[in-house]
N, C-alpha and C positions, 0 to 999 in steps of 0.2 A: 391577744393583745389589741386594744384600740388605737388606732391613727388619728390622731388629734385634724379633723377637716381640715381643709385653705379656704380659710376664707378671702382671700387678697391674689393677685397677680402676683406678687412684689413676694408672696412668701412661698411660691413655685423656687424647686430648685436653679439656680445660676443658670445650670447648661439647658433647663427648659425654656427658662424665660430668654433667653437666647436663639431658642430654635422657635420659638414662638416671633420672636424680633426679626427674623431672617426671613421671615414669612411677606411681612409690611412690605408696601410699598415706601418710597423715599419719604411723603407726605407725613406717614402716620409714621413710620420709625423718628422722623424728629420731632413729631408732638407726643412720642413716649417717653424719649429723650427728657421732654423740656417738664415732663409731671413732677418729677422728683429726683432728688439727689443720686439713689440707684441706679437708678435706670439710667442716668444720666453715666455713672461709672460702670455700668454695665456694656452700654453703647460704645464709650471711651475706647475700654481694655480689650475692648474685642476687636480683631484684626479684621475679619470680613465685615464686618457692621462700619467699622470706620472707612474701610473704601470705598464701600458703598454709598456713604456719604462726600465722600472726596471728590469722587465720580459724577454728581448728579451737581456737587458747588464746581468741579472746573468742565462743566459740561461734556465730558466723556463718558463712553459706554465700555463698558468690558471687555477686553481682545481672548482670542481663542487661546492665546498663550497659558501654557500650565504652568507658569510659576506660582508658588504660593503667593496669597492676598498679603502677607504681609512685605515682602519684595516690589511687588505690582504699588502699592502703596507709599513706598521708599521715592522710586521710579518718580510717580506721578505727583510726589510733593516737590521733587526736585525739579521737574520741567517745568510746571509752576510757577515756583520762584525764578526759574533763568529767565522765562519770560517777563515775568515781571521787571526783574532788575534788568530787561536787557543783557544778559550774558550769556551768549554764545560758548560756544563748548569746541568750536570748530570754525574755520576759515580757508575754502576753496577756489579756485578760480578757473572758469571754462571757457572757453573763446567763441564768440558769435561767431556763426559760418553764415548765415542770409538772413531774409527779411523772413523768412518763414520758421516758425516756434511755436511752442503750445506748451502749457503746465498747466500740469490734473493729476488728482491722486498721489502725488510727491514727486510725479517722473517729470523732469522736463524733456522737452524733444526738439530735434531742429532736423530741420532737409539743405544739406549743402546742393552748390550748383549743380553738380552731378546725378542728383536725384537719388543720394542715401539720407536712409533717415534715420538720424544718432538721437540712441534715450538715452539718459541716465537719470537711475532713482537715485535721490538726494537722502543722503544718511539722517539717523538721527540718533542723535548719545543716549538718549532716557528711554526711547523705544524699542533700539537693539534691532535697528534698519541698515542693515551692511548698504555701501554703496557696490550700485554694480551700472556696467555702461554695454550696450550693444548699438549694432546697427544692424537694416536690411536695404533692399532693393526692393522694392514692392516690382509685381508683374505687369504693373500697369495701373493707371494711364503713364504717360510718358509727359504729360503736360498737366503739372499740378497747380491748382490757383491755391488753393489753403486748405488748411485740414483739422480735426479733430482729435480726441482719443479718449480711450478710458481704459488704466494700464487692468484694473482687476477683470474686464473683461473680456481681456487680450485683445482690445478693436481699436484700429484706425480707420477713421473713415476721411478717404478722397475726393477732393472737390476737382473734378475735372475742369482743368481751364478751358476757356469760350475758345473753341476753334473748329472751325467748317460747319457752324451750329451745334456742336456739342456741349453746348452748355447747359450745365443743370446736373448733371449726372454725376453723383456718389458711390465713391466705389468703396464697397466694406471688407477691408483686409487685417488679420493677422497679427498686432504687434509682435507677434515672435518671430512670422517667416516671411511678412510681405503677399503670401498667398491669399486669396481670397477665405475668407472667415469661413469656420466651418460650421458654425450655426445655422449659418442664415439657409432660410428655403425658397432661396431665390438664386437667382444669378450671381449673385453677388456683385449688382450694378443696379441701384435704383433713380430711372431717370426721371427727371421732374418733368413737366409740360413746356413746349418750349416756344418762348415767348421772343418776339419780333428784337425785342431790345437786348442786348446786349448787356451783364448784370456789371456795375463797377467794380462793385465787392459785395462780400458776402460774411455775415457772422454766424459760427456755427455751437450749439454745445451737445451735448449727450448726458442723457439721465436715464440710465437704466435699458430699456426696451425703444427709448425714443431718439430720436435724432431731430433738435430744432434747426432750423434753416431761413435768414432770412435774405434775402436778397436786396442787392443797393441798387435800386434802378436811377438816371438821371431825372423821371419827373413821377416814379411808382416803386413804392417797395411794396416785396412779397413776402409773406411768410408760412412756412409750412411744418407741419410735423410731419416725421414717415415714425414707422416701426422698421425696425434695419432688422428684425430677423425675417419679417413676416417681404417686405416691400410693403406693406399696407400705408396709403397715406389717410392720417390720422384729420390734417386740416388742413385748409389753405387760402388763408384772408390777403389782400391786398389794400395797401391803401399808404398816399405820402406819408401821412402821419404816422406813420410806424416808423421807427428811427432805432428801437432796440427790443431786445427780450431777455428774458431769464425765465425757467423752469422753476414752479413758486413750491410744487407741491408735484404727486405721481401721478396727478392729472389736469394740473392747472398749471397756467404760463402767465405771465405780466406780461406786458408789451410797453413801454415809455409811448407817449401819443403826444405830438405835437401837430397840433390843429392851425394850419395857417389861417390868413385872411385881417380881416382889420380889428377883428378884437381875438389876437392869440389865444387858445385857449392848450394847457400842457396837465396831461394827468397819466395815469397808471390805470392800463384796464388790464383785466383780472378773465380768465379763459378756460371753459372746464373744457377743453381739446379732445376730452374722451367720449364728451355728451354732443359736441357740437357735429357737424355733419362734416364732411369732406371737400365738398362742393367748394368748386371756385368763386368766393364770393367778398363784396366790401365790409371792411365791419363795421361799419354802422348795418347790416345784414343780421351779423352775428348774434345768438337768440342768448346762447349760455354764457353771460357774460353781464359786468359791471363794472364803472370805472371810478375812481379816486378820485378828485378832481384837487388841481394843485390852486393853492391861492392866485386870484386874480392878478395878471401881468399889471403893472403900471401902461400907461399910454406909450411913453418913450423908450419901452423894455423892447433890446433884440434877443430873442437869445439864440445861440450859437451851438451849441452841443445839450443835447439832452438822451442821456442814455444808465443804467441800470447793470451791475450785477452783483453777482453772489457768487462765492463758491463754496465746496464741491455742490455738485447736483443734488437734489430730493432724494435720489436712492441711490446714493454713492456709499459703497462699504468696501473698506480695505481691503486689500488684495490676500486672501487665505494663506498663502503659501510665505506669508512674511511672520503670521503667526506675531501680532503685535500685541502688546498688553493688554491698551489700551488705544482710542480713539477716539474722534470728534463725534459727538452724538448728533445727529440727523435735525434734532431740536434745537441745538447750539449755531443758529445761522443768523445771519442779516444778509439787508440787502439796501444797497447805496447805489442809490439814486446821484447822476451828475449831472448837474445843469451850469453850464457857462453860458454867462448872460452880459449885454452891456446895457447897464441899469441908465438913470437920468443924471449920474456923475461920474461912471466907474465902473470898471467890468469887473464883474464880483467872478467866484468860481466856487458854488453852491453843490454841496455834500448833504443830500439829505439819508438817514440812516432809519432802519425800518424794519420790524420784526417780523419776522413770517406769520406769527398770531395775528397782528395786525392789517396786513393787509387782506389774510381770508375772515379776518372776524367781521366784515359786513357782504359774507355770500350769501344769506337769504333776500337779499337782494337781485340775487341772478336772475330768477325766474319772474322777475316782477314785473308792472308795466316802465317805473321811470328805475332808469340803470343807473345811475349816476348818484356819487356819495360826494357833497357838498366836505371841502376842505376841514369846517371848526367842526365836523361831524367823527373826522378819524385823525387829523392832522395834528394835534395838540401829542399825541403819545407818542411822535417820531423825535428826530432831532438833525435840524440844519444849521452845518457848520459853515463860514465862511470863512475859506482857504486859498492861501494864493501856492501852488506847488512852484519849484524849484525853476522847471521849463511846461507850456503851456500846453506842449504837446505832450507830455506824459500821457495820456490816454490809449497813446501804440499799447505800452505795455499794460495791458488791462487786469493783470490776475493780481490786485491790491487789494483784492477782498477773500478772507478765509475765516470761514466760519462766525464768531461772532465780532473777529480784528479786520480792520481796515488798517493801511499803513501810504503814509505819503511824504514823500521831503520836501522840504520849503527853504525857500532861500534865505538865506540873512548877513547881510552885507557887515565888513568894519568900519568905522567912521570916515574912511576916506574913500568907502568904494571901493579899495583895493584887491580884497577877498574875497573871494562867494564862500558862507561857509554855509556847508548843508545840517538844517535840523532833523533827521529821521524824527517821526511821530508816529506811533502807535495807538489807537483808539480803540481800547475792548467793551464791548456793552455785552458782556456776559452778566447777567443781573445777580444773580448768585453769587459769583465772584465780589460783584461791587457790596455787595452787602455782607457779604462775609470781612473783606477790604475795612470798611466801616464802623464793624461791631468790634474790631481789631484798633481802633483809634488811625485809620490812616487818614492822610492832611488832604481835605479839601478844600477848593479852592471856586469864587462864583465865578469867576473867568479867565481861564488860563492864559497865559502868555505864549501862545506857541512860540516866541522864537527868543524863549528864554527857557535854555535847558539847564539853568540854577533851583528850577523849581522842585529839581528834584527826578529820579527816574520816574517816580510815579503819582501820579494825585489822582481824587476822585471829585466827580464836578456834578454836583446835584441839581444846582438851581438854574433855570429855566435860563433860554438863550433865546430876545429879540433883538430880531433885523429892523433896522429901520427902513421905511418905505422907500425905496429904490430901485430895486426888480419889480418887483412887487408893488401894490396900488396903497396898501396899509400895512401897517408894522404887522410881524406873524412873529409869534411865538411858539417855541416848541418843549418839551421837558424831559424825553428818553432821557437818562443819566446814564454814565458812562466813565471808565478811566481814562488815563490818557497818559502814555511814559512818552518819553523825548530823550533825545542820543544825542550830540553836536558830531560833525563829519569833519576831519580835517579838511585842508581845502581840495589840497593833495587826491584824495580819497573819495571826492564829492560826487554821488553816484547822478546819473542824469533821474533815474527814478527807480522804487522800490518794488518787489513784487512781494507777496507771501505765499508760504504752503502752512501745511499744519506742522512739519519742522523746521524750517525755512525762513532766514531774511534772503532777496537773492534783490539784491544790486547789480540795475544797468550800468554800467560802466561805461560810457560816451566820450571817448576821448575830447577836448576842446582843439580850436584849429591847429593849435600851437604843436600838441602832441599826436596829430596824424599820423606819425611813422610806428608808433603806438599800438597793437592793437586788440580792438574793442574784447569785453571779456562781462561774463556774466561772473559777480563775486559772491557766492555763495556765504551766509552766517547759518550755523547749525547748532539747534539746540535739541 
């Protein structure tokens, strides 16, 4: 009997053309998708072809979890939408015990006076994340200035407070037992070099294998990498002009750079940490490296705060033993630049927002002789918002950026001044999303009203956003597009400021003078 050839893909049987489809990357499975009406109901009806797509539009990657794809799918369209619409699923409340706190990885952590340190992972509904709470003692030091973590790699590491010259020194311990870590092939104490001055403070995070560290000197900051298994120190530049870091990539750092002197000069240098030497050295030194440079200050520009972050780290992956569906893909990041400034009329408070593509997409610049990437060169593809938040000091609480959301509240007074009511705002520049958003008819808008939450839980804001010359010497335009939901806060209710996780709204609760007797409480939203 003769078999009539195929001449065609499309006339391959269902389940071929399917294991064929399963094969594609995300790229080419939606341009097979878009050939023809089949394929098109082929992709549809198929449960693992559609999460796969679901996955790569809400920028998540696949959890170890064995539930079936069509479950995980269920899951993942419904945390989605609660984000979107802002609907929490859950409402907790925990009590601040000091000034010392950290949130990574969903755990937050805090050290009361007594020197315990209490986690607790923050649940989530769609993920199937039980809430669990512990504490320890760690065995030392006895005198902690602040500290880090990363809960999937079971590490805290300790910033020994400055005492008798002891300062500088990281002690790598346990989140489980307080005990010194048992990876590490070391002492389980890595001390920095120790310098005459006395550090104010100190900003820390962890990515993987590394530990960044910069130090707040009164007239020098330092900053260093170690490896916390090895002790090995990876880098160590000094210089005023360092003011902040974030970890860009698994071998590259930004630094925020503010350059004093009579013509300010503020940009973003970019650091391959792993090529660069170890040596104590200034970075204008620094060989593997290039910098952003941000649009020219105007003459009468101060500016006041200028610092950067992102969260989770370059190589943060969920913790295995949670077994979660799904998760934020490594790719799914930004990174929000903050500069507080008082311009030639008004002190703006500038959000610039910035994709990880973007700021390595000009590293073959690194090894070159001029390091330096003029602003109209990279700067048009970000996007600077100008925001005034709720209180000025929001900055304590730093962790407002996860993954591709930022989130911050802003004040908005009743005609008499009588009420402060809080706007919660959300800004996702997941690109995928937005376009997905869009192809869907959702309401855009060329300039949002932040402190008008009539507009809707959610719009999408495409067209381009200038400043006028104020900070800045000439108007700058930028065009990242982006969502943006908004929530009104009773007044009642009105958080001092917002943090995010990846399930997580978690409002500072700052009691005002009136309600002292009050006390303070971190308010958890769970989605």
């Amino acid at each position: 009997m003769l078999m009539t050839p195929v001449t065609s893909f499309i006339e391959l049987p269902p389940e071929l053309i399917i294991a064929v489809l399963e094969r594609l990357d995300i790229s080419s499975l939606l341009s097979c998708r878009a050939l023809c009406r089949l394929l098109c109901q082929i992709v549809d009806q198929d449960t693992n072809l559609s999460y796969k797509i679901e996955l790569e539009i809400a920028g998540q990657d696949d959890g170890i979890n064995s539930l079936p794809s069509i479950h995980k799918l269920g899951k993942l369209k419904k945390q989605q939408a609660a984000w979107d619409d802002l609907e929490w699923t859950g409402e907790v409340e925990y009590p601040i015990l000091d000034d010392l706190w950290e949130l990574f990885g969903n755990v937050l952590a805090q050290r009361s006076n007594e020197g315990t340190f209490l986690f607790r992972q923050l649940p989530s509904t769609f993920r199937d994340v039980p809430e669990r709470q512990w504490s320890i003692k760690p065995d030392g030091p006895r005198y902690v200035r602040d500290f880090g973590m990363d809960p999937t790699q079971d590490l805290l590491v300790l910033i020994e407070a400055p005492r008798r010259g002891n300062w500088g020194r990281l002690h790598c311990k346990a989140m489980s037992t307080g005990m010194k870590h048992p990876i590490v092939s070391h002492s389980g104490v890595i001390v920095h070099a120790q310098e005459i001055t006395i550090p104010l403070s100190y900003t820390i995070q962890i990515s993987g294998d590394f530990i960044g560290l910069l130090h707040h000197y009164s007239n020098e900051n330092e900053f260093s990498v170690w490896n916390w298994k090895t002790g090995h120190l990876e880098l160590d530049l000094f210089d005023v002009a360092i003011k902040s870091f974030c970890f860009l990539s698994e071998c590259h750092v930004v630094l925020t750079m503010f350059t004093p002197g009579d013509h300010i000069k503020l940009g973003l240098m970019v650091v391959d940490f792993l090529r660069e030497s170890s040596e104590h050295k200034a970075c204008s030194e620094a060989q593997h490296c290039y910098t952003l440079c941000y649009p020219a200050l105007s003459r009468d520009a101060h500016p006041v705060n200028f610092s950067i972050r992102s969260d989770p780290s370059p190589a943060w992956v969920p913790n295995q033993n949670l077994e979660v569906p799904f998760h934020l893909s490594p790719n799914n990041r930004i990174f929000v630049v903050f500069l507080s400034a008082i311009g030639q009329s008004e002190r703006h408070f500038l959000f610039l927002v910035v994709t990880q593509k973007t700021l390595l997409k000009h590293k073959n610049v690194m090894d070159s002789e001029e390091k330096e990437v003029e602003w109209r060169v990279w700067g048009s593809d970000t996007r600077i918002l100008d925001l005034c938040p709720i209180n000025t000091s929001f900055m304590t609480w730093a962790c407002y950026v996860h993954g591709s959301k930022f989130v911050i509240t802003r004040a908005n007074f009743d005609d008499d001044f009588a009420e402060n009511r809080a706007t919660l705002l959300v800004f996702d520049f997941n690109q995928n999303a937005l376009k997905r958003a869009l192809s869907q008819g959702a309401s855009t808008v060329s300039e949002p009203d932040t402190s008008d939450a009539s507009q809707g839980p959610s719009c999408c804001i495409t067209s381009a956003t200038t400043l006028p010359a104020d900070v800045f010497d000439s108007e700058v335009t930028t065009t990242l597009p982006y969502r943006l939901g908004s929530l009104p806060f009773e007044p009642s209710r009105a958080p001092f400021a917002v943090m995010c996780s990846e399930d997580s709204l978690i409002a500072v609760d700052v009691r005002t003078p009136h309600n002292l007797d009050i006390n303070r409480v971190f308010r958890v939203y769970t989605f």
